[in-house]
N, CA, C and O atoms as CSV, one atom per row, in Angstrom:
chain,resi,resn,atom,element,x,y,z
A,1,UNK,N,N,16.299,-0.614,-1.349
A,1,UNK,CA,C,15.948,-1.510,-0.277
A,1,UNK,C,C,15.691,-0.692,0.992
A,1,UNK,O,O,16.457,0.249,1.202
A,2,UNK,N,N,14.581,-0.970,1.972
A,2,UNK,CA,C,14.283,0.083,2.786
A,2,UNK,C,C,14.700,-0.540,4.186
A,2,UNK,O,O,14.265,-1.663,4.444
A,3,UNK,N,N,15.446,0.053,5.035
A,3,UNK,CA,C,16.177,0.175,6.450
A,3,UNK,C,C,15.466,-0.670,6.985
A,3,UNK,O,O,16.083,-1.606,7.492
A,4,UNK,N,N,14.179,-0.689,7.074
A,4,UNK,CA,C,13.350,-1.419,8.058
A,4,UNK,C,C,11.844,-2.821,7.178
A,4,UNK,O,O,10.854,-2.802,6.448
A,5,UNK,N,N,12.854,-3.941,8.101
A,5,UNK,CA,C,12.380,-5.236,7.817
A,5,UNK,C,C,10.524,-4.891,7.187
A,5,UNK,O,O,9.733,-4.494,8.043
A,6,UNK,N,N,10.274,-4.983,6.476
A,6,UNK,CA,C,8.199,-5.380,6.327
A,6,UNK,C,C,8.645,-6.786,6.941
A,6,UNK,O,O,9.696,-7.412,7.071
A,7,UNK,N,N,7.230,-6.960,7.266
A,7,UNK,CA,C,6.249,-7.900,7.591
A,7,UNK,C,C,5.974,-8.950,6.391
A,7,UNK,O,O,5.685,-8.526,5.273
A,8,UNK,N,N,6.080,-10.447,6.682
A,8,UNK,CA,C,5.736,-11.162,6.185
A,8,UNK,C,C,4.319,-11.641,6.067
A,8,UNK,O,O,3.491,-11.398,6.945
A,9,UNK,N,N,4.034,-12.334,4.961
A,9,UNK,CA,C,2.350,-12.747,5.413
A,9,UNK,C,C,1.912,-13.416,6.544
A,9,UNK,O,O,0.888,-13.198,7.191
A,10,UNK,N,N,2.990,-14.460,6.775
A,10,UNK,CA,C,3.087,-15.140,7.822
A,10,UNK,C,C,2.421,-14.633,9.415
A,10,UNK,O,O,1.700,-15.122,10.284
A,11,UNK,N,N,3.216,-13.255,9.145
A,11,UNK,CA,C,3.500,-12.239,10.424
A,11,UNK,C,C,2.243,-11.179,10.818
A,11,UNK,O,O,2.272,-10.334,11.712
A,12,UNK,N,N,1.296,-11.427,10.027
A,12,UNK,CA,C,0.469,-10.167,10.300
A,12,UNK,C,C,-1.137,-10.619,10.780
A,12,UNK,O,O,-1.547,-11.779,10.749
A,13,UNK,N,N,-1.654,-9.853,11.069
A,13,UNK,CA,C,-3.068,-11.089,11.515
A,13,UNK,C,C,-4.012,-11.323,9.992
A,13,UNK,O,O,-3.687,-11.270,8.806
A,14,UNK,N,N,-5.222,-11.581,10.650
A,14,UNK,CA,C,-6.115,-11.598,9.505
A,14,UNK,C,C,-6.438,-10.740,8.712
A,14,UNK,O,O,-6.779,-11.202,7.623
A,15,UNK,N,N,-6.482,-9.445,8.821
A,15,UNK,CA,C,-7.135,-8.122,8.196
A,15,UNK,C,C,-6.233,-7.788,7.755
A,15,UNK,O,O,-6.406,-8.297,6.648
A,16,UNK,N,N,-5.201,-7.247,7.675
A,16,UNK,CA,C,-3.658,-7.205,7.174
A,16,UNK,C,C,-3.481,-8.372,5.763
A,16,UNK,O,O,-3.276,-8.205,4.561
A,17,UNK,N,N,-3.619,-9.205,6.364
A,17,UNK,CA,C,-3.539,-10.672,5.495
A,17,UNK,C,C,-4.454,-10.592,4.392
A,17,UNK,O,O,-3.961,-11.076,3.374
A,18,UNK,N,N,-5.720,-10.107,4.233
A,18,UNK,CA,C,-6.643,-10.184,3.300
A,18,UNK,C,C,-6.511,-9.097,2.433
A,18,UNK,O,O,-6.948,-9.069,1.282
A,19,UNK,N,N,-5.755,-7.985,3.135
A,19,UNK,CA,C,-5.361,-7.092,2.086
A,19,UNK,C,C,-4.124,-7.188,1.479
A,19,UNK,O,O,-3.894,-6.538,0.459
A,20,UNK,N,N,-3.337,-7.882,1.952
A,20,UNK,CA,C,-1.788,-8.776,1.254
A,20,UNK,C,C,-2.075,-9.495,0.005
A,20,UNK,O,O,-1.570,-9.340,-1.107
A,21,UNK,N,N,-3.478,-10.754,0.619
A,21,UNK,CA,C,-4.008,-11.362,-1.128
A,21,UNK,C,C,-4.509,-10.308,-1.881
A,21,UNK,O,O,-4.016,-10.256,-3.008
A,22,UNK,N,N,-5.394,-9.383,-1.601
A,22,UNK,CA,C,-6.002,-8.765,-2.905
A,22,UNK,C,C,-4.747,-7.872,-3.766
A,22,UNK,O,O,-4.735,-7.506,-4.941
A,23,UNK,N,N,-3.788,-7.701,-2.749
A,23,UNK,CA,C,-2.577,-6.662,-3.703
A,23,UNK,C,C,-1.857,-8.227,-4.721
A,23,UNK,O,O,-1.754,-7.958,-5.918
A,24,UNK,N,N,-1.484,-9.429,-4.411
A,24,UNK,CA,C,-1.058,-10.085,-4.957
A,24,UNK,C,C,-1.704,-10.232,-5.881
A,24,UNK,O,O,-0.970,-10.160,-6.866
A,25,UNK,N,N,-3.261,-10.500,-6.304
A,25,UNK,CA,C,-4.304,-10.763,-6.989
A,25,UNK,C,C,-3.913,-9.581,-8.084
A,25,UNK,O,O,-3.717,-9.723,-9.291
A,26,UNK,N,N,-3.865,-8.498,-7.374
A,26,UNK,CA,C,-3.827,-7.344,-8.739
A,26,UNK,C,C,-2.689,-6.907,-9.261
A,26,UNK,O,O,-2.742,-6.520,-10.428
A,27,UNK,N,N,-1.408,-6.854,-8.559
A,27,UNK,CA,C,-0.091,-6.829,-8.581
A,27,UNK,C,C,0.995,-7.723,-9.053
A,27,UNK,O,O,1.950,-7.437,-9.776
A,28,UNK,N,N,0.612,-9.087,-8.403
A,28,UNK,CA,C,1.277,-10.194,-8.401
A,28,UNK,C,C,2.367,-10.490,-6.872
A,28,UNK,O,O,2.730,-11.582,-6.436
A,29,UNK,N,N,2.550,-9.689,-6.554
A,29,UNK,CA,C,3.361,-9.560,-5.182
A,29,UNK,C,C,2.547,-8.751,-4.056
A,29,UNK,O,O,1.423,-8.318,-4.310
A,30,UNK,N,N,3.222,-8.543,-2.661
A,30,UNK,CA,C,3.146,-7.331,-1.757
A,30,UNK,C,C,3.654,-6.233,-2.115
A,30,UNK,O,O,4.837,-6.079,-2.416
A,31,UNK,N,N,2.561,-5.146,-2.109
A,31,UNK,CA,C,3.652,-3.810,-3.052
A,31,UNK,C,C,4.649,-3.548,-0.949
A,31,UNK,O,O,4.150,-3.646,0.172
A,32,UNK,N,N,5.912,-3.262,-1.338
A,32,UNK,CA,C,6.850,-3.313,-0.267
A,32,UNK,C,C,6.466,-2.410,0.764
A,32,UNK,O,O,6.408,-2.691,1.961
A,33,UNK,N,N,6.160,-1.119,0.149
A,33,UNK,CA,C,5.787,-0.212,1.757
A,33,UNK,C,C,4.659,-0.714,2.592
A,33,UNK,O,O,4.505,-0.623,3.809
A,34,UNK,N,N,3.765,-1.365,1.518
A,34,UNK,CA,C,2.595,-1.896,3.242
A,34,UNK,C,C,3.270,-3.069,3.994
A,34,UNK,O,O,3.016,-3.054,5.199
A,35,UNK,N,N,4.157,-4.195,3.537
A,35,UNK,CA,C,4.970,-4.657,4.066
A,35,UNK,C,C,5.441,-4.185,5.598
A,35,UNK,O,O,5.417,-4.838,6.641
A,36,UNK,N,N,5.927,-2.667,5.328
A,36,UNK,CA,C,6.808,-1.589,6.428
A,36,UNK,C,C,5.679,-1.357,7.111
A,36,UNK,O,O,5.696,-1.613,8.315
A,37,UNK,N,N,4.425,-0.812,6.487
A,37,UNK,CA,C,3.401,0.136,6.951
A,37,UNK,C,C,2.764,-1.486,7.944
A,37,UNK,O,O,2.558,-1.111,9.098
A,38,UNK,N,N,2.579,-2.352,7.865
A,38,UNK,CA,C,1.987,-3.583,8.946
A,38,UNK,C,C,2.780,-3.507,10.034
A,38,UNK,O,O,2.281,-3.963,11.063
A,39,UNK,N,N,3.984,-3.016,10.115
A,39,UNK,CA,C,4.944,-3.276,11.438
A,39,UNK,C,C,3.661,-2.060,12.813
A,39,UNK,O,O,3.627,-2.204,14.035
A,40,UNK,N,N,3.007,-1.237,12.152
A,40,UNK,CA,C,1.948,-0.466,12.553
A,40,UNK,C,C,0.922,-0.615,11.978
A,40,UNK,O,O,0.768,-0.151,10.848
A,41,UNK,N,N,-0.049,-1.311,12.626
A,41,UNK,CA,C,-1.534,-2.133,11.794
A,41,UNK,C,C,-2.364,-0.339,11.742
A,41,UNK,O,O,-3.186,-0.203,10.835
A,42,UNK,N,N,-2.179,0.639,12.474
A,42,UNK,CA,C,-3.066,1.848,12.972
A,42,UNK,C,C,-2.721,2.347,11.480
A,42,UNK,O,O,-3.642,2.569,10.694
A,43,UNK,N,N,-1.039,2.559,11.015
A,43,UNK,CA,C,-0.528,3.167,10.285
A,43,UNK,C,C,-0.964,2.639,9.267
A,43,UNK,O,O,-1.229,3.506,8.434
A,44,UNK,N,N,-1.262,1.197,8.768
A,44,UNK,CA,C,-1.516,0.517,7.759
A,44,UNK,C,C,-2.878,0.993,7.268
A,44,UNK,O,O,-2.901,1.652,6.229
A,45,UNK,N,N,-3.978,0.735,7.887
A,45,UNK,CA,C,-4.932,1.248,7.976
A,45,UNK,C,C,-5.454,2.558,7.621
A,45,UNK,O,O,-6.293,2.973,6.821
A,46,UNK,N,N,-4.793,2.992,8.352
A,46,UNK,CA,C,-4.561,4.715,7.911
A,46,UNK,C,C,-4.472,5.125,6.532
A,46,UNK,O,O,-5.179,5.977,5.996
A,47,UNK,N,N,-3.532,4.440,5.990
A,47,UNK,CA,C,-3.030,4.261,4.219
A,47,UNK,C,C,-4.330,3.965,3.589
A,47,UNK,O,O,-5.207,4.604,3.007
A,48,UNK,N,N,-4.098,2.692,3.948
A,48,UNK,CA,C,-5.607,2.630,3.383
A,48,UNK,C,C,-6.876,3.283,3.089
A,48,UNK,O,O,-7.476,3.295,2.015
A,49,UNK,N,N,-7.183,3.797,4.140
A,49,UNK,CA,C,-8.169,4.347,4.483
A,49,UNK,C,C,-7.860,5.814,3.581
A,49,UNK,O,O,-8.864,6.371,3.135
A,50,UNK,N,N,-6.576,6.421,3.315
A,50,UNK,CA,C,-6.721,7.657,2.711
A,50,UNK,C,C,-6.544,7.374,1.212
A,50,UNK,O,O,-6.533,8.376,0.498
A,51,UNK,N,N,-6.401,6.159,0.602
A,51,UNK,CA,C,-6.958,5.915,-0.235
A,51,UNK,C,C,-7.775,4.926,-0.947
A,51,UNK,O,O,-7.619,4.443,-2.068
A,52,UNK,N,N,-8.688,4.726,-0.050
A,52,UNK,CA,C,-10.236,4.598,-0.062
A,52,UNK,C,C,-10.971,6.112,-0.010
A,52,UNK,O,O,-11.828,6.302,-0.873
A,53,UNK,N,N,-10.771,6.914,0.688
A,53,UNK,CA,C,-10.960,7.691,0.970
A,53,UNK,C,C,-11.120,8.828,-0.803
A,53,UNK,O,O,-12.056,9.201,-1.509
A,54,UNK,N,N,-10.008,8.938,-0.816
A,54,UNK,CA,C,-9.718,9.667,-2.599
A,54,UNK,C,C,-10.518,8.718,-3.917
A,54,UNK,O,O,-10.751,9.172,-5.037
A,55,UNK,N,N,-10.806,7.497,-3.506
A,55,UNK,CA,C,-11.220,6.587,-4.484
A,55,UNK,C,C,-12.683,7.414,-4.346
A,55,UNK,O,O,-13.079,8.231,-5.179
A,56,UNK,N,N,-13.404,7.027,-3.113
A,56,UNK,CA,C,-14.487,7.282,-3.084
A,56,UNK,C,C,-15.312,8.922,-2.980
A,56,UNK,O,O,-16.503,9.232,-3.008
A,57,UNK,N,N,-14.167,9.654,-2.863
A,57,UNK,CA,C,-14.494,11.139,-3.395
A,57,UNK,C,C,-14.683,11.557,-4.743
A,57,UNK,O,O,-15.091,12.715,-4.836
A,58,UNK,N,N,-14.483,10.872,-5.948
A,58,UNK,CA,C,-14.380,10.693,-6.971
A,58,UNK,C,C,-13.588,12.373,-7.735
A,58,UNK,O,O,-13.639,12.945,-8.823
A,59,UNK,N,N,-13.028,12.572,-6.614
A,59,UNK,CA,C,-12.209,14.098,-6.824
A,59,UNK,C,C,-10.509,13.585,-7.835
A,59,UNK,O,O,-9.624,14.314,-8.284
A,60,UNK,N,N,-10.676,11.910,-7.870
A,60,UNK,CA,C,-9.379,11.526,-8.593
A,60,UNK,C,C,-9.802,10.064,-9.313
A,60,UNK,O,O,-10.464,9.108,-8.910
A,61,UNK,N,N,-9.094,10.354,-10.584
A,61,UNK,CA,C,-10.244,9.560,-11.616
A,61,UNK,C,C,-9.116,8.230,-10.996
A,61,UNK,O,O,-8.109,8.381,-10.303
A,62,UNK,N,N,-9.648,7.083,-11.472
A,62,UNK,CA,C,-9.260,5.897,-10.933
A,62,UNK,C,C,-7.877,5.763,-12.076
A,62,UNK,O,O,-6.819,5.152,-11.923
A,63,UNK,N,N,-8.232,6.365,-12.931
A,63,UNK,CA,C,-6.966,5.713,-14.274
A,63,UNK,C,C,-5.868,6.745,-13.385
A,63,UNK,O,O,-4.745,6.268,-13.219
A,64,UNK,N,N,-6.102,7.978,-12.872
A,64,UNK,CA,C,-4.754,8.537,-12.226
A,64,UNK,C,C,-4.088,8.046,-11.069
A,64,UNK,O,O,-2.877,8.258,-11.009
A,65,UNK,N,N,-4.650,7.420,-10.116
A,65,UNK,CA,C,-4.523,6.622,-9.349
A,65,UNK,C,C,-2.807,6.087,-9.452
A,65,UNK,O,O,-1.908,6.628,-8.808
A,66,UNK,N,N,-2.636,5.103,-10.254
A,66,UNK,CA,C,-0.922,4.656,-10.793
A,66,UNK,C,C,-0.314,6.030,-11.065
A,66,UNK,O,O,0.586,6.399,-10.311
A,67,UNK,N,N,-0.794,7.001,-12.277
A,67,UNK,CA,C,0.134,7.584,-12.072
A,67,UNK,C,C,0.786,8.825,-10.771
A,67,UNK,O,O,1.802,9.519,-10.761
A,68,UNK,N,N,-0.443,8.649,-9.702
A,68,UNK,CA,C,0.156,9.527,-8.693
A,68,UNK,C,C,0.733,9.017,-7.757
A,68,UNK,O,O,1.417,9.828,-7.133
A,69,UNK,N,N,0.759,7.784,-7.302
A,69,UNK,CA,C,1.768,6.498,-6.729
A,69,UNK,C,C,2.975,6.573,-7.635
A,69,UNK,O,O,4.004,6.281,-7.026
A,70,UNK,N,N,3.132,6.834,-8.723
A,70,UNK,CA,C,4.046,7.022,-9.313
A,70,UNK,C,C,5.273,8.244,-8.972
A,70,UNK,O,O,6.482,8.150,-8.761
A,71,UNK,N,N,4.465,9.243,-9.023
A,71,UNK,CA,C,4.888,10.612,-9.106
A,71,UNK,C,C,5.384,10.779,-7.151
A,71,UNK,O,O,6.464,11.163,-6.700
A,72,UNK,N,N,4.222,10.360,-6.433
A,72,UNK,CA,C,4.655,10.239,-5.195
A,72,UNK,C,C,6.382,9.365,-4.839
A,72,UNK,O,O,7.340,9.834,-4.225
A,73,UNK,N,N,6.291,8.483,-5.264
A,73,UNK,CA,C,7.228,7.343,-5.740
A,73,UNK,C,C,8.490,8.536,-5.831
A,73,UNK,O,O,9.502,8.737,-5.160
A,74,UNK,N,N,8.054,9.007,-6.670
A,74,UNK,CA,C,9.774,9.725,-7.704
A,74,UNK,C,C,9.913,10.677,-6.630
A,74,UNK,O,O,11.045,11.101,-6.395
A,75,UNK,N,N,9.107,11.008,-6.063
A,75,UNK,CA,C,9.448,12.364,-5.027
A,75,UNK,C,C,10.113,12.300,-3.797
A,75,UNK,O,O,10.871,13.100,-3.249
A,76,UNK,N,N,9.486,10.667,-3.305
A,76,UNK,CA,C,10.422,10.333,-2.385
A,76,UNK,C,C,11.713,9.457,-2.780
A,76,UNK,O,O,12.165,8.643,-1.976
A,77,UNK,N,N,12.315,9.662,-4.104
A,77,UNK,CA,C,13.446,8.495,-4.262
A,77,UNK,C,C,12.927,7.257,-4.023
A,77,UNK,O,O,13.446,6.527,-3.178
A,78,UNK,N,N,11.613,6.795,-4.893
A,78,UNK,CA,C,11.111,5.334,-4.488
A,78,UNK,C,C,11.380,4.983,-6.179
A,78,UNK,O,O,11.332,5.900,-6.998
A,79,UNK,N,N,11.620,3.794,-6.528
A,79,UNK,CA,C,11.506,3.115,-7.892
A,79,UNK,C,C,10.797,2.525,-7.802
A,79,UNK,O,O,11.117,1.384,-7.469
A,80,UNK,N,N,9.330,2.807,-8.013
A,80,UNK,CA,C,8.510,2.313,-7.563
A,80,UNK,C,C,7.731,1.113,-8.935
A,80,UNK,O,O,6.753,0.417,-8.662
């Protein structure tokens, strides 16, 4: 469980919000750190943007994608 409250859907504006449904759509939930990462819309964004960024370099195949959220995950003590 992480120290600091995320953001509800409720709580965030529109652009924030539209990327909340598409993670539910593919996930089924809010994955929890963008939750944290909305308390800073710059920071949120940012995330995003660096992976959009790796998507669209095609320097990382899309099927590795999970497993390096994964591996990131284990590195920081996330159960992800």
């Amino acid at each position: 469980m992480a120290r600091i409250k995320g953001l509800q859907k409720d709580q965030v504006g529109a652009r924030i919000e539209r990327t909340y449904d598409r993670q539910v759509e593919r996930w089924g939930a809010i994955l929890e750190p963008y939750k944290i990462y909305a308390r800073r819309p710059s920071i949120f964004h940012a995330v995003l943007g660096m992976w959009g960024g790796l998507e669209a370099s095609g320097l990382l195949a899309g099927s590795l994608t999970s497993l390096v959220n994964r591996r990131v995950a284990a590195l920081n003590g996330c159960v992800f």
